[in-house]
C-alpha positions as CSV (number, residue, x, y, z in Angstrom):
1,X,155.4,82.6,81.5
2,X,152.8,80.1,82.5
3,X,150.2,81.2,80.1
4,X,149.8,82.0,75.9
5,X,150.9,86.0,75.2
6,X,149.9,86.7,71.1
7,X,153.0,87.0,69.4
8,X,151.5,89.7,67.3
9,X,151.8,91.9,70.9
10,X,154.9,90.4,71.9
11,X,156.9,90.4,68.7
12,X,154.8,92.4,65.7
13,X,153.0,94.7,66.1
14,X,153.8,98.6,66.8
15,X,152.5,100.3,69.8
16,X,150.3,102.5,68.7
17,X,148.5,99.6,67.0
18,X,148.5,97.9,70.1
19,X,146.8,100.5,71.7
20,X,144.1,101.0,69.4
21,X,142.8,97.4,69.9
22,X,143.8,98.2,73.7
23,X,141.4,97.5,76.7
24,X,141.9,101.2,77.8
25,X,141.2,102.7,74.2
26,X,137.6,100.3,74.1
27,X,136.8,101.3,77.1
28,X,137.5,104.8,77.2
29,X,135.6,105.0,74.1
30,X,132.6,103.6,75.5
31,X,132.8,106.5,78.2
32,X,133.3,108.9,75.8
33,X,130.2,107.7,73.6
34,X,127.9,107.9,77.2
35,X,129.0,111.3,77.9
36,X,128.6,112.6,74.2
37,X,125.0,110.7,74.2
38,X,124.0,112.3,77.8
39,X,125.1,115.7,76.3
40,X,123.1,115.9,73.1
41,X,119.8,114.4,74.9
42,X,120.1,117.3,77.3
43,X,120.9,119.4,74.7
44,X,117.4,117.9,73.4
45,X,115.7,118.6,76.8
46,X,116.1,115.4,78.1
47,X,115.7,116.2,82.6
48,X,119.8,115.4,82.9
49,X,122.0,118.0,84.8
50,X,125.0,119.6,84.0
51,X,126.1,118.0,87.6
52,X,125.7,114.6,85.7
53,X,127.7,115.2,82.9
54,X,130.9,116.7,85.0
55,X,130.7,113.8,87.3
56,X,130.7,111.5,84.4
57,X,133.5,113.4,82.7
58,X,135.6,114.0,85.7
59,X,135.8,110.0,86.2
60,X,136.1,109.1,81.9
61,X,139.4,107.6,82.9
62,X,139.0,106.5,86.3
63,X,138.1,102.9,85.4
64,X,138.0,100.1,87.7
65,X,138.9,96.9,85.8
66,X,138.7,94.2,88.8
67,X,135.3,95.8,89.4
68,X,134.1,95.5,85.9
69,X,135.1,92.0,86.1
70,X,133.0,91.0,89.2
71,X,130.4,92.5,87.5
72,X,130.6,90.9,83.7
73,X,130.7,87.4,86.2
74,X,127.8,88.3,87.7
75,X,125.7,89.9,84.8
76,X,127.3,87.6,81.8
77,X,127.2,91.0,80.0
78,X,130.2,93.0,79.1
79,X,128.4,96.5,78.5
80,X,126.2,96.4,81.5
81,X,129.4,95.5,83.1
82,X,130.7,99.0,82.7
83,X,127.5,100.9,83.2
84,X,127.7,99.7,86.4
85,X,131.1,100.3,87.2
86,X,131.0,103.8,85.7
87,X,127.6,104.2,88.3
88,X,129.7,103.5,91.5
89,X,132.6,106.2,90.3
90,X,129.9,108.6,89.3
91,X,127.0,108.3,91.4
92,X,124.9,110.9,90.5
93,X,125.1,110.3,87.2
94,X,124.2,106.5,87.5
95,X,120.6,106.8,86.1
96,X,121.0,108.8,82.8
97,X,124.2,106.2,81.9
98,X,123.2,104.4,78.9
99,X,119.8,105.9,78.4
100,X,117.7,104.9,75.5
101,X,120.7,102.4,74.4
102,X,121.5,99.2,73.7
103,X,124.7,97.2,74.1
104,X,125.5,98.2,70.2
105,X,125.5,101.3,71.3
106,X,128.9,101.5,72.4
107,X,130.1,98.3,71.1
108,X,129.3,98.8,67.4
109,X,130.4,102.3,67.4
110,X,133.3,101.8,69.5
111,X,134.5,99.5,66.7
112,X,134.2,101.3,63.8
113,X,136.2,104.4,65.3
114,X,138.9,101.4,66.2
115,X,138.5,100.2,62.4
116,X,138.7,104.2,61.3
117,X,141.9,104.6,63.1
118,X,143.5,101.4,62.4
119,X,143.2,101.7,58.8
120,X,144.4,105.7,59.7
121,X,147.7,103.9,61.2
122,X,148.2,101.6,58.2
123,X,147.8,104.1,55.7
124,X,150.9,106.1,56.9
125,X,152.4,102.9,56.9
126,X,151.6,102.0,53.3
127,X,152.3,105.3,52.1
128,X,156.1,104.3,53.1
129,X,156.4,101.5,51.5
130,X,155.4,103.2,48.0
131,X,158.2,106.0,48.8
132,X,160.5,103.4,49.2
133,X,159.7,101.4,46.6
134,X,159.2,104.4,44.2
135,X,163.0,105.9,44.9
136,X,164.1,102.4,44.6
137,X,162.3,102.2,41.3
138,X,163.7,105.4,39.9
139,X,167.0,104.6,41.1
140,X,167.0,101.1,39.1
141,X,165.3,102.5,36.2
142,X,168.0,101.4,33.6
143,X,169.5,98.6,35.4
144,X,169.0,95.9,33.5
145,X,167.7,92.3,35.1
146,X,166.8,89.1,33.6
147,X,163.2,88.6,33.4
148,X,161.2,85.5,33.7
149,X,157.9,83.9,33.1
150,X,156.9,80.7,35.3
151,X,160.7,81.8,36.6
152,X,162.2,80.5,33.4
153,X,164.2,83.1,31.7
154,X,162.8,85.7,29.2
155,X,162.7,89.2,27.8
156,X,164.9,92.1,30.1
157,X,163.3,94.4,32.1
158,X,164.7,96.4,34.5
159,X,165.1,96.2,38.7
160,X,163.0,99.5,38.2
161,X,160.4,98.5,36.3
162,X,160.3,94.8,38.4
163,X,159.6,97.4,41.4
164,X,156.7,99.1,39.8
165,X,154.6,95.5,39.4
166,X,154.8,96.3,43.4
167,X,154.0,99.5,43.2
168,X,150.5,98.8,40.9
169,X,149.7,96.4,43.5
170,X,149.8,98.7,46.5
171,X,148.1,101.7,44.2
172,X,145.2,99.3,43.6
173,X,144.9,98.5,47.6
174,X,145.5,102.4,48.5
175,X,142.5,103.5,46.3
176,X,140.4,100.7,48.4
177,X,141.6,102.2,51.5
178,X,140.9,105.5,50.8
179,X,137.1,104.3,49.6
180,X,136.2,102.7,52.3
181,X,137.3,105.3,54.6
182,X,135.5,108.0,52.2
183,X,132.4,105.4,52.4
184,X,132.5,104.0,56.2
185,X,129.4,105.2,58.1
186,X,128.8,105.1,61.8
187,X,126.2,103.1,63.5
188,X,125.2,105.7,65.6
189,X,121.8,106.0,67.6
190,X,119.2,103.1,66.6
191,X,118.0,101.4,69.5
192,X,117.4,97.7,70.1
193,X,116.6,96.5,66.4
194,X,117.3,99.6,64.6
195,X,113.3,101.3,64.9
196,X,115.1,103.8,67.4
197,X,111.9,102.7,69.8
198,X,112.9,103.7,73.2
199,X,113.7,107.0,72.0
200,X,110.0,107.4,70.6
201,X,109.1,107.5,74.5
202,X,112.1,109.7,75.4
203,X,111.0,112.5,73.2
204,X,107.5,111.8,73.3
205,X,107.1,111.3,69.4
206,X,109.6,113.9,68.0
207,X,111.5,111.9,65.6
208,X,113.3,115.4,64.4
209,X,115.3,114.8,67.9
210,X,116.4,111.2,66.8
211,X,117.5,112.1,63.7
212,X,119.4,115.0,65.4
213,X,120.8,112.9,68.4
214,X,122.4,109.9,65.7
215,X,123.8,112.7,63.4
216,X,125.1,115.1,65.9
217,X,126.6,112.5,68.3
218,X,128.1,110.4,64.6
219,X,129.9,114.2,63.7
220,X,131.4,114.6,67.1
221,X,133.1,111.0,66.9
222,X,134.4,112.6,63.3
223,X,132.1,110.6,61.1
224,X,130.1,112.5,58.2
225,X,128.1,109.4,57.3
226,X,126.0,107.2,59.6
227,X,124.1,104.0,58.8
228,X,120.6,105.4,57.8
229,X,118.9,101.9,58.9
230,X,119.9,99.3,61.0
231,X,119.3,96.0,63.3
232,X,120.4,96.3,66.5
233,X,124.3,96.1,64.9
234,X,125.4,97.8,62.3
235,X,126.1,95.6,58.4
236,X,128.5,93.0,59.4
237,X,129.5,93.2,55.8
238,X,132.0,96.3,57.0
239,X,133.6,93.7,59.1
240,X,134.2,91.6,56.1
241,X,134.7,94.2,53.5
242,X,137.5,95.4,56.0
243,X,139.4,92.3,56.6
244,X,139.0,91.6,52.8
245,X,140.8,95.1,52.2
246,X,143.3,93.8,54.9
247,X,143.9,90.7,53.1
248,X,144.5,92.4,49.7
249,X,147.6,94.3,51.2
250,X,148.8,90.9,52.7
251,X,148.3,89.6,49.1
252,X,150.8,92.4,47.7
253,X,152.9,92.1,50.7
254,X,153.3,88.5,49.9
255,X,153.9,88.8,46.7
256,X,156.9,90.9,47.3
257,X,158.1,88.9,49.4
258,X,158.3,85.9,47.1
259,X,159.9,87.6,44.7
260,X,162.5,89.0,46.8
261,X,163.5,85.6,48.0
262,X,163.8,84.3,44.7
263,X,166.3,86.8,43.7
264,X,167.8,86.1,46.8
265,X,168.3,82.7,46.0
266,X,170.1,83.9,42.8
267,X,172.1,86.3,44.8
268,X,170.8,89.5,42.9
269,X,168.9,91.1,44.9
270,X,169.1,90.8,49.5
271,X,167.3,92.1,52.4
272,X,169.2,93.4,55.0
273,X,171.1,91.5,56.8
274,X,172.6,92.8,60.2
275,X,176.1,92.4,61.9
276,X,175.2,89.9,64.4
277,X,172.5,88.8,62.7
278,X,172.6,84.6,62.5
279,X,171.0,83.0,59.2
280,X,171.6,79.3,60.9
281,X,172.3,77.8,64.0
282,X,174.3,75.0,62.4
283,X,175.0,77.0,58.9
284,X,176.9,79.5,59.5
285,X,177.2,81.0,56.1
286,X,173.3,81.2,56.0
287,X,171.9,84.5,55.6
288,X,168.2,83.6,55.1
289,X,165.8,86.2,54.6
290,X,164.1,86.0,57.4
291,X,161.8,89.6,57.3
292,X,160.6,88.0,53.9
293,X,159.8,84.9,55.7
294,X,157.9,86.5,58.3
295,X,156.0,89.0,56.1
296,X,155.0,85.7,54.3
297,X,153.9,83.6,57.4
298,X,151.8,86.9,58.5
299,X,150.3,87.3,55.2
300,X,149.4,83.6,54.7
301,X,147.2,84.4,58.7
302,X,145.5,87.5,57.7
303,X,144.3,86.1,54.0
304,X,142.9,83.2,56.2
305,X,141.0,85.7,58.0
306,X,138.8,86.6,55.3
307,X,136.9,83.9,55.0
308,X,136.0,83.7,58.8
309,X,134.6,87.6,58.4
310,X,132.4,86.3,55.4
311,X,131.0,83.4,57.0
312,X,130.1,85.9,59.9
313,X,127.9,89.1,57.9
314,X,126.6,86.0,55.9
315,X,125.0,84.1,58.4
316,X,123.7,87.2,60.8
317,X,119.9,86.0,61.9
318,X,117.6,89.0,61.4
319,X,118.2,92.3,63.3
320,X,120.8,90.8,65.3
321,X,122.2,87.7,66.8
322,X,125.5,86.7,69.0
323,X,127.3,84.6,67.2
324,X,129.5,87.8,65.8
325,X,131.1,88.8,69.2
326,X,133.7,86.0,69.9
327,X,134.9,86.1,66.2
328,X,135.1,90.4,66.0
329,X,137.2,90.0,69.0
330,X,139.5,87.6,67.1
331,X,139.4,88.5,63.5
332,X,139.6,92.1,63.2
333,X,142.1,93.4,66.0
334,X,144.6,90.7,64.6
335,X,143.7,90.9,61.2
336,X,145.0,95.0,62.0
337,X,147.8,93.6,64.3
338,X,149.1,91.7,61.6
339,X,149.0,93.9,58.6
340,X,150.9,96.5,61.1
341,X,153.8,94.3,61.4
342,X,153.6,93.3,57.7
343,X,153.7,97.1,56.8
344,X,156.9,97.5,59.4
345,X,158.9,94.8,58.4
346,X,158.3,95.9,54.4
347,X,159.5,99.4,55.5
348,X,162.6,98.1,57.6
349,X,163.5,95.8,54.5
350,X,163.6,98.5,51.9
351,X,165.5,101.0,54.2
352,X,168.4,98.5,53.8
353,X,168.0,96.6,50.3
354,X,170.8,96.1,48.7
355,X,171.2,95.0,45.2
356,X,174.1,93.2,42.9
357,X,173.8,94.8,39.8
358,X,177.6,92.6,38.5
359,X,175.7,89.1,39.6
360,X,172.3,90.4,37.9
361,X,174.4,91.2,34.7
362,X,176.2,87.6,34.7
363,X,172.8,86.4,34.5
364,X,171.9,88.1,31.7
365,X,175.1,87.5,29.9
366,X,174.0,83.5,30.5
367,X,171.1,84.4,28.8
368,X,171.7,86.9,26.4
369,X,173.2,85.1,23.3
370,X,169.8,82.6,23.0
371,X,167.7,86.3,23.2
372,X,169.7,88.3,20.7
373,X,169.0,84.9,17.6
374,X,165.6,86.8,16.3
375,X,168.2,89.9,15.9
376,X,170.9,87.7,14.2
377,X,168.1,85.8,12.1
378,X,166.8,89.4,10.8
379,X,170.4,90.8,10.0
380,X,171.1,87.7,8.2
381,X,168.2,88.2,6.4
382,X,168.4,91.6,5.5
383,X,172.0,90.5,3.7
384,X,170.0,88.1,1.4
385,X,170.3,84.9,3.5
386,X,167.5,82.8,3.5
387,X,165.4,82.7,6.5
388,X,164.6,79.2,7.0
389,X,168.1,78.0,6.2
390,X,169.3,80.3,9.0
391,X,166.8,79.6,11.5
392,X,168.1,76.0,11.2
393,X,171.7,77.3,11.3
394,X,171.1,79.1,14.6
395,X,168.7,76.4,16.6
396,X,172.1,74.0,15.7
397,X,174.5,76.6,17.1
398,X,171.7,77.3,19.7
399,X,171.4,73.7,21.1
400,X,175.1,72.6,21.2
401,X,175.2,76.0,23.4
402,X,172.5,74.9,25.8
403,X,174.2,71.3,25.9
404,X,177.5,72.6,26.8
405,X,175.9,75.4,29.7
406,X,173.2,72.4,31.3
407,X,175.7,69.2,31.1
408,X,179.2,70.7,31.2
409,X,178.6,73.4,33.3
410,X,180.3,76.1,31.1
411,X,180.0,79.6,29.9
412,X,177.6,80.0,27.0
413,X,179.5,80.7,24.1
414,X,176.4,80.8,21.3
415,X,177.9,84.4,20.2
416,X,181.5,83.0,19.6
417,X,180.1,80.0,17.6
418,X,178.0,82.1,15.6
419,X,181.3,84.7,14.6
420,X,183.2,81.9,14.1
421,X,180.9,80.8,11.7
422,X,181.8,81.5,8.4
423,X,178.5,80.6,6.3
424,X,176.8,83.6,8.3
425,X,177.1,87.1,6.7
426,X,176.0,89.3,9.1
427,X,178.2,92.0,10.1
428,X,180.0,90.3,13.0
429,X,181.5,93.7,14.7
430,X,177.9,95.1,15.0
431,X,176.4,91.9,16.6
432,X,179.4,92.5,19.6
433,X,177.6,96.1,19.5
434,X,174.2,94.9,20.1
435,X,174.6,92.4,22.9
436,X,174.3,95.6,25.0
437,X,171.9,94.7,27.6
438,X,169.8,97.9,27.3
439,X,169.4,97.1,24.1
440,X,167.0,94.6,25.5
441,X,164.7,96.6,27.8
442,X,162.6,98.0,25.8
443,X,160.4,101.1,26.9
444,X,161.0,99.9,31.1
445,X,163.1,103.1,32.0
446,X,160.4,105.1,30.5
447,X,157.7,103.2,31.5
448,X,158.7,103.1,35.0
449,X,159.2,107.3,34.8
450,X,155.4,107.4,33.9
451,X,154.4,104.8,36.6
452,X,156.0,107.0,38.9
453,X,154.6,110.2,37.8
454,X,151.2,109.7,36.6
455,X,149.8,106.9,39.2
456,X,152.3,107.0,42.4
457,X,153.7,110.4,42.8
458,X,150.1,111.8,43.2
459,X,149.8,109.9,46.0
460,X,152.4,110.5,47.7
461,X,151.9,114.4,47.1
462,X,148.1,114.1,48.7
463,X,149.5,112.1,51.5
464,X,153.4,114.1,52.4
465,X,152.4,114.8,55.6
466,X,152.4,111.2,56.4
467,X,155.9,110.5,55.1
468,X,158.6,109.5,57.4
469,X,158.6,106.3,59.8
470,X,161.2,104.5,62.4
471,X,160.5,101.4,60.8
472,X,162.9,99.0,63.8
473,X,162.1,95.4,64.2
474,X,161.1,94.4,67.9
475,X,162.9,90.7,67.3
């Protein structure tokens, strides 16, 4: 209790997020990238034993952490750190450790197989979200809502269609996910700046047995593309493209969010809320949507992020400088962390949504009269009124209507003032017909169908296996 824990560990994130980004994973990887490296250069007729390489895999996970300390104090060197360590539990071996390698190495490929599987994790995550939001779509297909621009009323739409503006948003950030998996390469083998140079004296001049060594070795860690050149590190421009891709589903997330805190303000639409759950500690009526909140306050940190990663690939000196390492440490575990919990906490909240469809209809019914006037205007019209004398008609009726709601606080009662109107001509039984609210929506039940079926259901077939998530806060 006497030092900082990262809330994103304590209170966020999931565990199997945690362990990706986990000292055990890292460093486990690293072993695993020294014994693969050892195999393939024997493999290439490099003088190492099969002795060697069961020694080193009979100790992968047999890591000494107070040791590996001691030495990082000693060295100032994190990787050399672990050779060394990894040497004292595998003695034989402690020679051929590391050979023809530099820090990168295992560092730079360590982290993309971190990024690889993070995004991995995510993406059943995100998949989620769009089954819930797509059922929730279809199932609100013809409800009618109020809709607004610059939240002022205006046109209907539907709480379906409203749902698929989410939707679009998390289609757009799956088909960047999906790219840059398709597209990420591994750093493999490349040697100090990337000229591969101490493997020119391991294999006396063969370059055929580098270029088999960084693609044999990138395959076994599951990667079909590696970096074909280098500096010492591989483009820091991944780093930033990735938080960047990050950031975009923080941006969608967000934007959910504010919406559903609007409507929760007008008492249409609520997150869950749970039985003991407290809104306020001095309200007690309160029931603030705090998972909204939280996704915000997340969201708002990782779209920070974004600019730290592009101040970092933008200012790399040459084929490799130092000034990367602090910030990777920072920026791209918790940019992950924090998407993790973002993609959780939109789960949790659609697996208990719950919507008002009488409150969202007494809004419309506020609104209604003022949106069905271009209607009343045309039928007058169409029984040889003149348009400009009844435009002037109904702006009257319109404004005394809008005085009466905003200073009185009453009901709207354009429609009444317009039947009781006798200089209008319209057939007054069929306007009480039209003020149906689906009369309203236009093409949103439809439009929503096709969403659904053309752009998100395709998705969701290619990625079924992934379906299905405990999606349980920790706090």
């Amino acid at each position: 209790m006497n030092s900082y824990k990262n809330p994103l560990e304590e209170r966020y994130s999931s565990e199997e997020m945690l362990f990706n980004f986990s000292h055990n994973n890292k460093f486990r990887t690293w072993r695993k990238l020294w014994i693969a490296l050892a195999e393939i250069e024997k493999d290439l007729g490099l003088d190492i034993t099969d002795g060697q390489i069961a020694e080193l895999k009979a100790n992968a996970e047999n890591i000494d952490y107070d040791k590996a300390a001691e030495y990082e104090k000693k060295f100032r060197h994190d990787v050399m750190a672990h050779v060394h360590t990894y040497g004292d539990v595998a003695p034989s071996a402690k020679g051929i450790i590391h050979l023809g390698a530099t820090s990168a190495f295992v560092g730079d490929n360590t982290d993309l197989i971190q990024i690889r599987d993070g995004l991995l994790i995510l993406k059943k995550k995100l998949v989620n979200v769009m089954k819930n939001l797509s059922d929730f779509a279809i199932q609100y297909k013809d409800l009618p809502t109020l809709g607004f621009t610059h939240f002022q009323p205006a046109q209907l739409t539907t709480v379906g269609k409203r749902a698929t503006l989410w939707l679009q948003s998390l289609v757009l950030d799956i088909e960047e996910l999906d790219f840059f998996l398709e597209t990420l390469r591994f750093r493999g083998v490349k040697g100090t700046t990337g000229t591969a140079a101490s493997f020119l004296e391991l294999f006396n001049g063969d370059y055929s047995k580098v270029k088999h060594l960084d693609k044999e070795l990138s395959k076994r860690f599951g990667f079909e593309k590696v970096f074909g050149v280098s500096g010492q590190t591989y483009d820091r421009k991944i780093d930033a493209k990735v938080v960047a891709l990050l950031g975009n589903i923080a941006q969608s997330a967000h934007k959910f969010t504010n919406d559903l805190r609007l409507l929760q303000n007008l008492k249409e639409i609520e997150e869950p809320f749970e039985k003991n759950q407290i809104g306020s500690s001095a309200m007690a009526y309160k029931r603030n949507p705090m998972r909204s909140e939280r996704i915000g306050a997340l969201a708002k940190y990782v779209m920070s992020l974004t600019t730290s990663s592009a101040m970092v690939a933008s200012t790399q000196w040459f084929e490799r400088t130092l000034d990367d390492s602090a910030n990777k440490r920072l920026t791209i575990p918790q940019a992950f962390l924090a998407v993790d919990a973002i993609l959780l906490i939109w789960n949790n909240i659609m697996n208990g949504i719950v919507v008002y469809p009488n409150r969202i209809n007494k809004h419309i019914m506020e609104e209604l009269p003022f949106m069905a006037t271009e209607y009343i205007i045309m039928e007058e019209v169409k029984a040889g009124g003149d348009r400009q004398e009844i435009h002037e008609v109904i702006r009257v009726h319109s404004m005394e209507a809008s005085k009466k709601v905003k200073e009185e606080g009453k009901e709207n009662d354009l429609i009444e003032r317009i039947l009781n109107d006798d200089s209008l001509k319209l057939d007054k039984s069929k306007l009480k017909e039209v003020l149906d609210p689906k009369n309203f929506i236009g093409f949103a039940p439809i439009q929503t169908e096709e969403f659904i079926s053309n752009e998100v259901q395709p998705i969701l077939d290619k990625n079924k296996d992934l379906i299905g998530l405990e999606a349980d806060l920790k706090v």
